[in-house]
N, CA, C and O atoms as a GROMACS GRO file, in nm:
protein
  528
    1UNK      N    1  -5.548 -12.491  17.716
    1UNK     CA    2  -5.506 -12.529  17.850
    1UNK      C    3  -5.621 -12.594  17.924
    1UNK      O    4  -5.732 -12.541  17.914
    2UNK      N    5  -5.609 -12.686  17.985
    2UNK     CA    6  -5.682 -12.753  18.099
    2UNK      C    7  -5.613 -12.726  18.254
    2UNK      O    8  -5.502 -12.681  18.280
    3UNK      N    9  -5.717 -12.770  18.345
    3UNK     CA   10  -5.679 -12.784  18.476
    3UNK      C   11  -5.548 -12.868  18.474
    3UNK      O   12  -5.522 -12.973  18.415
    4UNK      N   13  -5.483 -12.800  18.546
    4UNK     CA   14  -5.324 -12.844  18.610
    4UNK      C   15  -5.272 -12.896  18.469
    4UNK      O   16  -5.152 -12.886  18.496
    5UNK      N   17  -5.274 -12.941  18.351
    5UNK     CA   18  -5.224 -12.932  18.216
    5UNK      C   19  -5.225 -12.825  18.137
    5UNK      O   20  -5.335 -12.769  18.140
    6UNK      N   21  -5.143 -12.770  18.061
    6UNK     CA   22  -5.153 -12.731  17.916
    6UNK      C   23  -4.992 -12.707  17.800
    6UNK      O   24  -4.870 -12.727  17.795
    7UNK      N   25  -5.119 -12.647  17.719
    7UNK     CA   26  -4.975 -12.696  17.610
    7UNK      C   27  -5.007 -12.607  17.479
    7UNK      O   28  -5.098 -12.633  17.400
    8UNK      N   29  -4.940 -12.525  17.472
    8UNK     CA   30  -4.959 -12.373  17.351
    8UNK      C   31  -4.883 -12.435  17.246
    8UNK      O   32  -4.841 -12.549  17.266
    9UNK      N   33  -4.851 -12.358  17.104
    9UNK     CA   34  -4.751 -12.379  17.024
    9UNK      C   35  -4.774 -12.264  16.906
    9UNK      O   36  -4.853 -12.170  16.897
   10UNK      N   37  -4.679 -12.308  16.827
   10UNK     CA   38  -4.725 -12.170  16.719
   10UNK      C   39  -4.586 -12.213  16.648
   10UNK      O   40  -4.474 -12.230  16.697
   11UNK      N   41  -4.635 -12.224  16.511
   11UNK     CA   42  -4.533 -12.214  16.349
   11UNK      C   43  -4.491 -12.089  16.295
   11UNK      O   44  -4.583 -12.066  16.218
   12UNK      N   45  -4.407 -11.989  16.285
   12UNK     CA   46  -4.377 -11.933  16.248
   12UNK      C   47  -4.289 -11.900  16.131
   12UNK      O   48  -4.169 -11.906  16.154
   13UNK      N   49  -4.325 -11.868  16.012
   13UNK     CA   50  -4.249 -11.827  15.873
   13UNK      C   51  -4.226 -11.732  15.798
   13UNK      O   52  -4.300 -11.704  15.704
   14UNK      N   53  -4.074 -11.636  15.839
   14UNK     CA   54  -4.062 -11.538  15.808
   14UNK      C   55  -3.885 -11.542  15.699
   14UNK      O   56  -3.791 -11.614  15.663
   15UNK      N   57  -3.926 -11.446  15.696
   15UNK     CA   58  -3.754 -11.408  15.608
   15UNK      C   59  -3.667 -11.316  15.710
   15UNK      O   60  -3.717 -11.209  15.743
   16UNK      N   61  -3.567 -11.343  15.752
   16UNK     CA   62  -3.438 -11.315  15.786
   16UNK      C   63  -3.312 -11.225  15.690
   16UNK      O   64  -3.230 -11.281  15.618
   17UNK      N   65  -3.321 -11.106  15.706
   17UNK     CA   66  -3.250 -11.021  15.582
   17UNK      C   67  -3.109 -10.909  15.617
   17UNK      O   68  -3.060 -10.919  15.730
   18UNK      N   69  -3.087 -10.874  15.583
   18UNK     CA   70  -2.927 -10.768  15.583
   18UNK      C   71  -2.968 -10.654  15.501
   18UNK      O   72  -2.883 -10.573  15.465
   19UNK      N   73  -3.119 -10.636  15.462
   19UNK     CA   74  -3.154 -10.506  15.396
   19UNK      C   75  -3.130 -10.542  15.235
   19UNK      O   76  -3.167 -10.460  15.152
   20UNK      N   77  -3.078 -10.645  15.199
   20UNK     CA   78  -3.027 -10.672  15.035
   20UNK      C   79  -3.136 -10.819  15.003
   20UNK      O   80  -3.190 -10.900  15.080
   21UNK      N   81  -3.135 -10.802  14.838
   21UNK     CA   82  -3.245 -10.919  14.828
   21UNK      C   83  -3.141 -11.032  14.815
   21UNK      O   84  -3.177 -11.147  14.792
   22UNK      N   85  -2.982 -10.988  14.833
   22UNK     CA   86  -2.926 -11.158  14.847
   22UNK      C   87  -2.884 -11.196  14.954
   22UNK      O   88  -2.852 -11.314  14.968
   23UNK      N   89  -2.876 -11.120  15.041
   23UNK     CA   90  -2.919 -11.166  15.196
   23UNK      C   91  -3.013 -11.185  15.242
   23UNK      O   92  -3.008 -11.163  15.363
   24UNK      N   93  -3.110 -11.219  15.205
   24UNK     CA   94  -3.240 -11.244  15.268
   24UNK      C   95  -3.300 -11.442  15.256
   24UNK      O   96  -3.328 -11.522  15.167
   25UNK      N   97  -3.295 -11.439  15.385
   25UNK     CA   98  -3.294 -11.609  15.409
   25UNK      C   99  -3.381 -11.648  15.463
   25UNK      O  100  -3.380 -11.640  15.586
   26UNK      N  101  -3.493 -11.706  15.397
   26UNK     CA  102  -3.617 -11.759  15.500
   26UNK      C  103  -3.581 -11.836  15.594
   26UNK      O  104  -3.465 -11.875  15.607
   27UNK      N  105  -3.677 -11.870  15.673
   27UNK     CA  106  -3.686 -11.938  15.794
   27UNK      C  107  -3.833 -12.011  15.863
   27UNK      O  108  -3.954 -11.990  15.852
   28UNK      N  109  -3.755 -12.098  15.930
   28UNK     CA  110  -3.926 -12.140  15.963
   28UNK      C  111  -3.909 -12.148  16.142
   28UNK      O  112  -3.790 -12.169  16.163
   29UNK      N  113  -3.983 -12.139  16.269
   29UNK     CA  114  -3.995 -12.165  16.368
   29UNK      C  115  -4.084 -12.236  16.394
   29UNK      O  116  -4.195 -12.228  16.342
   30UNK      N  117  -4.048 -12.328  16.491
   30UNK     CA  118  -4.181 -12.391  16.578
   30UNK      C  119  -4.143 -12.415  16.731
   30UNK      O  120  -4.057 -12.484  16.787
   31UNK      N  121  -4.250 -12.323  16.776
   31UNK     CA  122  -4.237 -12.359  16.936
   31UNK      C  123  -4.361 -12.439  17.001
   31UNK      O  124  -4.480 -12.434  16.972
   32UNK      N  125  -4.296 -12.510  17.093
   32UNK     CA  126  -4.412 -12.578  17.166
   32UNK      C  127  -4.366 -12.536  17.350
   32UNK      O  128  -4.256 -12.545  17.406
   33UNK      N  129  -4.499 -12.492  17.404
   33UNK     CA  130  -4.519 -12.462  17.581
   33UNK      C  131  -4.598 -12.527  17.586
   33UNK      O  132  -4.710 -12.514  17.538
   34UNK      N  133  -4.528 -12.671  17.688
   34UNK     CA  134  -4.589 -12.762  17.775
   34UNK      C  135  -4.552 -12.628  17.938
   34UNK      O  136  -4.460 -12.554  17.975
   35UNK      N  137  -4.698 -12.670  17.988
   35UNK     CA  138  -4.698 -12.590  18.165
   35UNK      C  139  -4.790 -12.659  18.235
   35UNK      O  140  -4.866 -12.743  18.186
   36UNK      N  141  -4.785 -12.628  18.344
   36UNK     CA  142  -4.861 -12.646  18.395
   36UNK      C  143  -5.016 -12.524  18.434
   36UNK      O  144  -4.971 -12.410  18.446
   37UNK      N  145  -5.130 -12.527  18.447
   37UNK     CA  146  -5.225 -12.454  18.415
   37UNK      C  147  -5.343 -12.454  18.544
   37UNK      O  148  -5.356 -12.546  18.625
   38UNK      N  149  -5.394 -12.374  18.542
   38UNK     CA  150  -5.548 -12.315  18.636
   38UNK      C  151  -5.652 -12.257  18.557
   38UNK      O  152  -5.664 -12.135  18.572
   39UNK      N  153  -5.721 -12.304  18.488
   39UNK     CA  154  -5.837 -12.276  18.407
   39UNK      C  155  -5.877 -12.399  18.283
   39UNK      O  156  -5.817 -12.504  18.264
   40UNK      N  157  -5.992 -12.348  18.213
   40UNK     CA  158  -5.992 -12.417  18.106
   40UNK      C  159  -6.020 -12.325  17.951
   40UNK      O  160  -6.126 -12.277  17.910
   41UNK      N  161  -5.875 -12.323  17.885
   41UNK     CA  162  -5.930 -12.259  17.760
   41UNK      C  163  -5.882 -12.315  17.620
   41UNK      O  164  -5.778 -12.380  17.606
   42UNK      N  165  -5.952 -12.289  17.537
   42UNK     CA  166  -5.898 -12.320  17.419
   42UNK      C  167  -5.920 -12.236  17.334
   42UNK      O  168  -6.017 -12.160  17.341
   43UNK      N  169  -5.807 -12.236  17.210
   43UNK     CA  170  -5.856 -12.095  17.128
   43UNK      C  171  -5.768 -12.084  17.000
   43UNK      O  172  -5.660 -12.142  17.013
   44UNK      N  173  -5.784 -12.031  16.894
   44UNK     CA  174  -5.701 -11.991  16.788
   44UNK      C  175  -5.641 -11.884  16.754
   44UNK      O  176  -5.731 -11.816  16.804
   45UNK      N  177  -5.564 -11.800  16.710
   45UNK     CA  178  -5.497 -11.647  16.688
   45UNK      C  179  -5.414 -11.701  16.541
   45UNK      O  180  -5.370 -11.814  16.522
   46UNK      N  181  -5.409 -11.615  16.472
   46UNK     CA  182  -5.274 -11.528  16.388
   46UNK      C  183  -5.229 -11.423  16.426
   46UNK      O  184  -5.306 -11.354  16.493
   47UNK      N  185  -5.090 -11.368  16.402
   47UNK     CA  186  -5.006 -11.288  16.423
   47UNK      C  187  -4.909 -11.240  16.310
   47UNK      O  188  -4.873 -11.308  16.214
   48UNK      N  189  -4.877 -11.127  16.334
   48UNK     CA  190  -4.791 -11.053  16.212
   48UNK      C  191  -4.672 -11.030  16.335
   48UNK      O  192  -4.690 -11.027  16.457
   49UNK      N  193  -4.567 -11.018  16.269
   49UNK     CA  194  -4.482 -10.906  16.380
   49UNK      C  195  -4.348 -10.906  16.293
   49UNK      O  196  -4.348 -10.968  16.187
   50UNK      N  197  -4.203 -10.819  16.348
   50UNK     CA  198  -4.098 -10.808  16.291
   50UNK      C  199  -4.006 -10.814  16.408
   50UNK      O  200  -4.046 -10.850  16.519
   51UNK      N  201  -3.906 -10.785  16.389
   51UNK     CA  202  -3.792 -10.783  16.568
   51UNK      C  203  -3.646 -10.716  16.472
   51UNK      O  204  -3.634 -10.695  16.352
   52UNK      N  205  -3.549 -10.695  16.588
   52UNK     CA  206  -3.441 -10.675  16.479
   52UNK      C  207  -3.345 -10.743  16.565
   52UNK      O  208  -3.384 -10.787  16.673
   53UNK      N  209  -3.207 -10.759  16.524
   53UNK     CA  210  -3.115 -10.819  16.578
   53UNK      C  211  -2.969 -10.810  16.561
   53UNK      O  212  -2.939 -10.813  16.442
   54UNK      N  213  -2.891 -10.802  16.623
   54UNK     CA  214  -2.743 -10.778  16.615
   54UNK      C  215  -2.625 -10.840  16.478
   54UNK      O  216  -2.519 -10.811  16.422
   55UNK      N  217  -2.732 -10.936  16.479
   55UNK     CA  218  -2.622 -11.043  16.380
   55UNK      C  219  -2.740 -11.092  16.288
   55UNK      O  220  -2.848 -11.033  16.283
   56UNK      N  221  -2.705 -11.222  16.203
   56UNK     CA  222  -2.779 -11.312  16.106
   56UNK      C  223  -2.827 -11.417  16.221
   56UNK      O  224  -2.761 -11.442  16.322
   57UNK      N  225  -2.988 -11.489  16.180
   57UNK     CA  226  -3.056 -11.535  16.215
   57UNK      C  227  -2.974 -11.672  16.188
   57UNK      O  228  -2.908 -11.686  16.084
   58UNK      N  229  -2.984 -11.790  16.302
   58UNK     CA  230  -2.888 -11.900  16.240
   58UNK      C  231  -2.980 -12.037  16.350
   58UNK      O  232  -3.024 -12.031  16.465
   59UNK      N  233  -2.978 -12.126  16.267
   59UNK     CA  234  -3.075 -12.252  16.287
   59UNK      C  235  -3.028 -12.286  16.426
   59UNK      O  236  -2.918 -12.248  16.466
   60UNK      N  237  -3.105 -12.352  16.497
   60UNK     CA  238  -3.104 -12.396  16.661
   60UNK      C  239  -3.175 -12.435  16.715
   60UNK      O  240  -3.263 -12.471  16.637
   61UNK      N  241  -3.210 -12.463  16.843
   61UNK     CA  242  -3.280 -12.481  16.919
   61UNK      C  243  -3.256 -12.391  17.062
   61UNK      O  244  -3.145 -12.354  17.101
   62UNK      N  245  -3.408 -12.359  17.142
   62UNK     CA  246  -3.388 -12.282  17.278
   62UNK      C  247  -3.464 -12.359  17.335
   62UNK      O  248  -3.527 -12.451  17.283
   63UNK      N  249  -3.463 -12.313  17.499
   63UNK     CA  250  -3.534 -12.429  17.588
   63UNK      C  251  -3.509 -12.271  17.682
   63UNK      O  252  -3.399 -12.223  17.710
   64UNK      N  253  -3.651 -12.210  17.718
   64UNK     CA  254  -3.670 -12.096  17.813
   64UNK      C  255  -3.793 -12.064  17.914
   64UNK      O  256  -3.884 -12.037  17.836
   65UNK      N  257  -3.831 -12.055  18.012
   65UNK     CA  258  -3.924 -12.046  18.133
   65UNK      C  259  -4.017 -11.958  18.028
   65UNK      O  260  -3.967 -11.870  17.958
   66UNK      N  261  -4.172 -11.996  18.026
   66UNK     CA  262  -4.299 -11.936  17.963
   66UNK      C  263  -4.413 -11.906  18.077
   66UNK      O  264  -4.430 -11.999  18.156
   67UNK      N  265  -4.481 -11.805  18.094
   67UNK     CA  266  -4.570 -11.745  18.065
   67UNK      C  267  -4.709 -11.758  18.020
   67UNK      O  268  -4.699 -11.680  17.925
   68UNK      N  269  -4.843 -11.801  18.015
   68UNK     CA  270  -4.944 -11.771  17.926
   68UNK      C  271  -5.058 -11.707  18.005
   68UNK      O  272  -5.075 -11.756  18.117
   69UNK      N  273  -5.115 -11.638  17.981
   69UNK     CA  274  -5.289 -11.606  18.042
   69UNK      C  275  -5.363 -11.594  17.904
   69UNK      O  276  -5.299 -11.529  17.823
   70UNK      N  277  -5.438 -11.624  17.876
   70UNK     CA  278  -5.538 -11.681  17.796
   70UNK      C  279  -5.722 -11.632  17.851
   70UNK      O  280  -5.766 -11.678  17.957
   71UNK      N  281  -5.789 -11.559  17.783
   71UNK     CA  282  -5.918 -11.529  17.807
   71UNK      C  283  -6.043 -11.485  17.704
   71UNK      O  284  -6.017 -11.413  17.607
   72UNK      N  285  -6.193 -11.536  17.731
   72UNK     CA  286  -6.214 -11.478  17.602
   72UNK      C  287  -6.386 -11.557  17.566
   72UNK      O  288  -6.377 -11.673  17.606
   73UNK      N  289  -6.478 -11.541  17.529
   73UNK     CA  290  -6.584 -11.635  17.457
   73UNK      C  291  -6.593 -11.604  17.351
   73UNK      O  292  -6.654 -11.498  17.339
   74UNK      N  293  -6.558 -11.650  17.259
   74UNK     CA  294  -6.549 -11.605  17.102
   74UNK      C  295  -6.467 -11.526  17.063
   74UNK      O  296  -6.380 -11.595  17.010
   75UNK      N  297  -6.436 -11.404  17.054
   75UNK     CA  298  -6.362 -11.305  17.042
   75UNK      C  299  -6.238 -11.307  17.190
   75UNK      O  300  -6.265 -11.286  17.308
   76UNK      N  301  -6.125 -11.334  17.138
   76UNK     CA  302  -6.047 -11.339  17.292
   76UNK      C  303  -5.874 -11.302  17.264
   76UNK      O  304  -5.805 -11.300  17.162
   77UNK      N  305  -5.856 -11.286  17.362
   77UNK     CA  306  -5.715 -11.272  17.361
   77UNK      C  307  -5.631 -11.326  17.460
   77UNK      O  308  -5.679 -11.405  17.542
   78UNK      N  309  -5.470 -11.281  17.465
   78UNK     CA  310  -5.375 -11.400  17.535
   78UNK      C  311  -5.241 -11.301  17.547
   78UNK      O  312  -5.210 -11.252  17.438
   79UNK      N  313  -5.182 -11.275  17.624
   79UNK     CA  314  -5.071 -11.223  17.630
   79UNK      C  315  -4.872 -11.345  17.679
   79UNK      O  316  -4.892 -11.422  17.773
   80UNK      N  317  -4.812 -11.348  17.656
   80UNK     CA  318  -4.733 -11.507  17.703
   80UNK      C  319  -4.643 -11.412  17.720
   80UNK      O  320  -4.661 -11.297  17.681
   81UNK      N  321  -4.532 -11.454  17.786
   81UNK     CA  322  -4.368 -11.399  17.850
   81UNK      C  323  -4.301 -11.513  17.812
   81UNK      O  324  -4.356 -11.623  17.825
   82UNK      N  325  -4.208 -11.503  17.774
   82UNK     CA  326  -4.070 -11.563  17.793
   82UNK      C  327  -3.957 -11.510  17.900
   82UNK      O  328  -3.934 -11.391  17.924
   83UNK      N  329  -3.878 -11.644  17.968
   83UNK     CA  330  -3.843 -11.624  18.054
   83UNK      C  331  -3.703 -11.649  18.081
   83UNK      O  332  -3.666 -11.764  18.106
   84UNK      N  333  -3.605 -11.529  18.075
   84UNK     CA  334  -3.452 -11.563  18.081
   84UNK      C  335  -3.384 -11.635  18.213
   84UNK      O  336  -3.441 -11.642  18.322
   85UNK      N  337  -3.300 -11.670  18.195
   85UNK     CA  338  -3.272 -11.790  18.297
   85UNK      C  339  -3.235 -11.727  18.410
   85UNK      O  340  -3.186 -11.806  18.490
   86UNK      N  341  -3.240 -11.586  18.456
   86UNK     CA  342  -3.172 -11.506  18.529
   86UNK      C  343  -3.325 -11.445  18.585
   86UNK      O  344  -3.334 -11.344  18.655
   87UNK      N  345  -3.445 -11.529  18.537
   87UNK     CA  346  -3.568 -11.454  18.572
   87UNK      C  347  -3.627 -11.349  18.488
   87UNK      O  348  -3.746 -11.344  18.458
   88UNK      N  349  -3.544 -11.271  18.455
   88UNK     CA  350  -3.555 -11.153  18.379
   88UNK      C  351  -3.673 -11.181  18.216
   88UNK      O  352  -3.644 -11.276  18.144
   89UNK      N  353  -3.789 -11.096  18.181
   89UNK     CA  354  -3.824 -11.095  18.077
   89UNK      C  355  -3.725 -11.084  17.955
   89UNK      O  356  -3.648 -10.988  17.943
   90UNK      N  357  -3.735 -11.222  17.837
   90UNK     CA  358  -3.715 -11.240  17.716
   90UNK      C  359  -3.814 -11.195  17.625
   90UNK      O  360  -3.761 -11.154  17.522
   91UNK      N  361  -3.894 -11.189  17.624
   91UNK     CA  362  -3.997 -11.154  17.509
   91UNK      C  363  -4.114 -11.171  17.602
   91UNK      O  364  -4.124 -11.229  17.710
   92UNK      N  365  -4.232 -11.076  17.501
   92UNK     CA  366  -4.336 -11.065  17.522
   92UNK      C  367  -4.449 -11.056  17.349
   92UNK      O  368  -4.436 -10.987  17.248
   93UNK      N  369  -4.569 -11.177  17.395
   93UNK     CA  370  -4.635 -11.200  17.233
   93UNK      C  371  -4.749 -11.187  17.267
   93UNK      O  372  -4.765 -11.207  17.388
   94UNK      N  373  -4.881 -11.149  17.186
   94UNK     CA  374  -4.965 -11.166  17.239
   94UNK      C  375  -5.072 -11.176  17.137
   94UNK      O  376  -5.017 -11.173  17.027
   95UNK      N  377  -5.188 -11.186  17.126
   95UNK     CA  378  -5.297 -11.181  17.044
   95UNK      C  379  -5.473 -11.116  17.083
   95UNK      O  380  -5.520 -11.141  17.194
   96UNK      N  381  -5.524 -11.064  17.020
   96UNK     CA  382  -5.653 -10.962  17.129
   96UNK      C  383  -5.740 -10.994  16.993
   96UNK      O  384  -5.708 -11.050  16.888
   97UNK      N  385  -5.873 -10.931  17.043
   97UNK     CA  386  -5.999 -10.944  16.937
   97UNK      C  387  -6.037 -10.845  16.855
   97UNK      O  388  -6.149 -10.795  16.844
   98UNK      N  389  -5.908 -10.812  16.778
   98UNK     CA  390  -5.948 -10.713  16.664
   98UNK      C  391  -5.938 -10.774  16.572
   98UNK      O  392  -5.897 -10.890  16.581
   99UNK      N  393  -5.977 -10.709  16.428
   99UNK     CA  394  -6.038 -10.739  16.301
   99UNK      C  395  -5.938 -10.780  16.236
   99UNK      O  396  -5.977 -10.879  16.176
  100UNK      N  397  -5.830 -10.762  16.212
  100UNK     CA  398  -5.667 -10.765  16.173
  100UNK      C  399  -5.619 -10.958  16.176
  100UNK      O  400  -5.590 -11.038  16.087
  101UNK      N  401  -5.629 -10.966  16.286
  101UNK     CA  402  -5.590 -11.095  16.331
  101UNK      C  403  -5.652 -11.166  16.478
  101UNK      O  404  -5.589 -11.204  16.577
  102UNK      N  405  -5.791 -11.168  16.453
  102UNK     CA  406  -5.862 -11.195  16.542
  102UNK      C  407  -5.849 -11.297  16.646
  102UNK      O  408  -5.894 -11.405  16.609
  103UNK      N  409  -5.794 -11.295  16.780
  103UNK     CA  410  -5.831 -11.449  16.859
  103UNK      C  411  -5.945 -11.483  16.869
  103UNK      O  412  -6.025 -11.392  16.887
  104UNK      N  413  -6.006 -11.644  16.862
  104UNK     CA  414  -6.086 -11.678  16.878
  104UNK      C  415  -6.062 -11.770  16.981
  104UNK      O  416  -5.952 -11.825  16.986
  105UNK      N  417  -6.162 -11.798  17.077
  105UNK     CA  418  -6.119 -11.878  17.189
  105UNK      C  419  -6.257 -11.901  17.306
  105UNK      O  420  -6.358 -11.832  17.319
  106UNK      N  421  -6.221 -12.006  17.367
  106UNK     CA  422  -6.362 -11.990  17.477
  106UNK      C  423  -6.259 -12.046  17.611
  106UNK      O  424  -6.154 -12.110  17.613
  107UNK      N  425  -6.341 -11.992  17.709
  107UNK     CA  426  -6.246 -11.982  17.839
  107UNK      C  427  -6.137 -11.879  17.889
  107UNK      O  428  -6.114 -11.765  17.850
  108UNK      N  429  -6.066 -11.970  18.005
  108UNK     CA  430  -6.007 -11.825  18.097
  108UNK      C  431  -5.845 -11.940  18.166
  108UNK      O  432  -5.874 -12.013  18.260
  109UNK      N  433  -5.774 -11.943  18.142
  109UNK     CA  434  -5.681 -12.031  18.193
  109UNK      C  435  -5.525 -11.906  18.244
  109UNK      O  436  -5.518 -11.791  18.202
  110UNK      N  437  -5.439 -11.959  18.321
  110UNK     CA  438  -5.305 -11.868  18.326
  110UNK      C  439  -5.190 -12.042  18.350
  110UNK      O  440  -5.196 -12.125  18.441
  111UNK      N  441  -5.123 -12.040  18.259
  111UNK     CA  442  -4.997 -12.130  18.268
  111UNK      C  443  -4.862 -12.063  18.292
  111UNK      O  444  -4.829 -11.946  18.273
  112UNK      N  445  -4.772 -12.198  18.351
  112UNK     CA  446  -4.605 -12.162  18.347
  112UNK      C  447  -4.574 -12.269  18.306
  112UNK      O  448  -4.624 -12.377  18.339
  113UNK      N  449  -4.477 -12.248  18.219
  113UNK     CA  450  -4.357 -12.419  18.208
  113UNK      C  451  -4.233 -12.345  18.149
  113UNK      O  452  -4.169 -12.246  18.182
  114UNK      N  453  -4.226 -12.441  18.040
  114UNK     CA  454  -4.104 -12.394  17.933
  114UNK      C  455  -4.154 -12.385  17.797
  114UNK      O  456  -4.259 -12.431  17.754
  115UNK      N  457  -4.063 -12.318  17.734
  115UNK     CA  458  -4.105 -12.308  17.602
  115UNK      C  459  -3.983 -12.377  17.482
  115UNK      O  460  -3.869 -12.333  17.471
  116UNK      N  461  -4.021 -12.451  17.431
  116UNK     CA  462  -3.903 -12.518  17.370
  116UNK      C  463  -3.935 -12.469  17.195
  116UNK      O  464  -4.042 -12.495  17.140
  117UNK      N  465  -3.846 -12.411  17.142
  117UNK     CA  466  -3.870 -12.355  17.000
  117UNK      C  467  -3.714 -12.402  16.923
  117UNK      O  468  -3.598 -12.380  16.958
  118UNK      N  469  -3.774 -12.477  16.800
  118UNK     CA  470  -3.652 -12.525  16.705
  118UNK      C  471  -3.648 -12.389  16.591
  118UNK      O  472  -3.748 -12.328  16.553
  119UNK      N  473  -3.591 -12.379  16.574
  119UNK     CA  474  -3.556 -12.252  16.443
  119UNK      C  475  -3.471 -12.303  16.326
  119UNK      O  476  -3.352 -12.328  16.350
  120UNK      N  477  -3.530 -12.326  16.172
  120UNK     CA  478  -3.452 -12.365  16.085
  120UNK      C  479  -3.403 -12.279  15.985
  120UNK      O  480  -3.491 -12.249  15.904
  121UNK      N  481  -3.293 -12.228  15.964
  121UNK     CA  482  -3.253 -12.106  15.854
  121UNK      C  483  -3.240 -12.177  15.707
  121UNK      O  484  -3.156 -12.263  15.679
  122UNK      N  485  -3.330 -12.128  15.625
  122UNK     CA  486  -3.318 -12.168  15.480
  122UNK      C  487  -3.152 -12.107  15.424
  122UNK      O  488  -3.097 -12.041  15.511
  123UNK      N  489  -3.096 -12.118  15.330
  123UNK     CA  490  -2.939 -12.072  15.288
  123UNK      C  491  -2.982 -11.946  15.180
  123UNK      O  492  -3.048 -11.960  15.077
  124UNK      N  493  -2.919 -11.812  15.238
  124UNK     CA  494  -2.962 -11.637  15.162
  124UNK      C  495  -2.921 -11.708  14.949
  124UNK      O  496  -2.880 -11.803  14.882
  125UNK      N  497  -2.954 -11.625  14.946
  125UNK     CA  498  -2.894 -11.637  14.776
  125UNK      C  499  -2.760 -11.607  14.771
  125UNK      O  500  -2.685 -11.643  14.681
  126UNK      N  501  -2.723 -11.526  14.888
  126UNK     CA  502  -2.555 -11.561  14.856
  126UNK      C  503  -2.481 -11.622  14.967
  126UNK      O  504  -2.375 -11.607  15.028
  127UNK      N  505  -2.575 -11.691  14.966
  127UNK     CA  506  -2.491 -11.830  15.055
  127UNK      C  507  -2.498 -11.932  14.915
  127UNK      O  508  -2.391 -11.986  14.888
  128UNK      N  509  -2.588 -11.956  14.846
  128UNK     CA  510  -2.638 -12.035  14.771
  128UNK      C  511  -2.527 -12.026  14.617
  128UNK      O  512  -2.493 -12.126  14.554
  129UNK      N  513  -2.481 -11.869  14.578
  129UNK     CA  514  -2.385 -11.856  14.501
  129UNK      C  515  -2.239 -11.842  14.565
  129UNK      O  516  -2.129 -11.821  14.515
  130UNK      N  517  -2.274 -11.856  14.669
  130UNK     CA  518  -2.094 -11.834  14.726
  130UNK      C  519  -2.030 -11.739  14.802
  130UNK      O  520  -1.931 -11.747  14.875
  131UNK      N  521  -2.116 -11.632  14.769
  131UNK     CA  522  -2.086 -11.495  14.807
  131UNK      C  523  -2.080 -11.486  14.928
  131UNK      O  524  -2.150 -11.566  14.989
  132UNK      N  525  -2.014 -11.410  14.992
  132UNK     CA  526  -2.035 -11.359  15.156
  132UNK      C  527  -2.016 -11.210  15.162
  132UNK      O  528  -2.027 -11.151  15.269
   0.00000   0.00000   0.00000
């Protein structure tokens, strides 16, 4: 993030499952947060995580109000919100300076915009044989 600009993003590649190995359907995400910003930081993170969900994971696109604070000289971390259209918290992600999955970063910034994330569902193995 820069003064009055910034712009986050993050690739995400996980598997999507029903508990069976022929329901289980990779996937790939990519989101990008354009905001607007008050600081100057820049920085890198990895992340692990899991979630659960009502139904099967299915390809799309979202467009939702974001969140970022960002802080750190070398060792740093970042906490972001997502933002339901009703105001209300959608999610919460974040990254800190432990050994696991370290942020690295220099500076101190806090942004808002949107967060625009495409989601592509690979086809389970029994989509692929027919099965449902």
């Amino acid at each position: 993030m820069l003064p009055f600009v910034g712009i986050s993003g993050s690739i995400n590649a996980g598997v999507s499952t029903d508990r069976t190995l022929g329901g289980a359907a990779p996937y790939v995400q990519i989101q990008v947060n354009p905001m607007v910003s008050a600081g100057v930081y820049g920085g890198l993170s990895g992340s692990a995580g899991g979630s659960h969900s009502n139904g099967q994971i299915t390809s799309g696109f979202s467009n939702s109000g974001y969140v970022e604070i960002d802080g750190g000289f070398g060792p740093s971390g970042g906490i972001n919100f997502s933002l339901n259209d009703d105001g209300t918290i959608g999610g919460v992600g974040g990254s800190g300076p432990i050994r696991i999955f370290p942020g690295l970063g220099y500076g101190a910034a806090i942004g808002a915009g949107r967060s625009l994330t495409g989601t592509f569902v690979f086809p389970s193995l029994n989509d692929l044989l027919g099965k449902k």
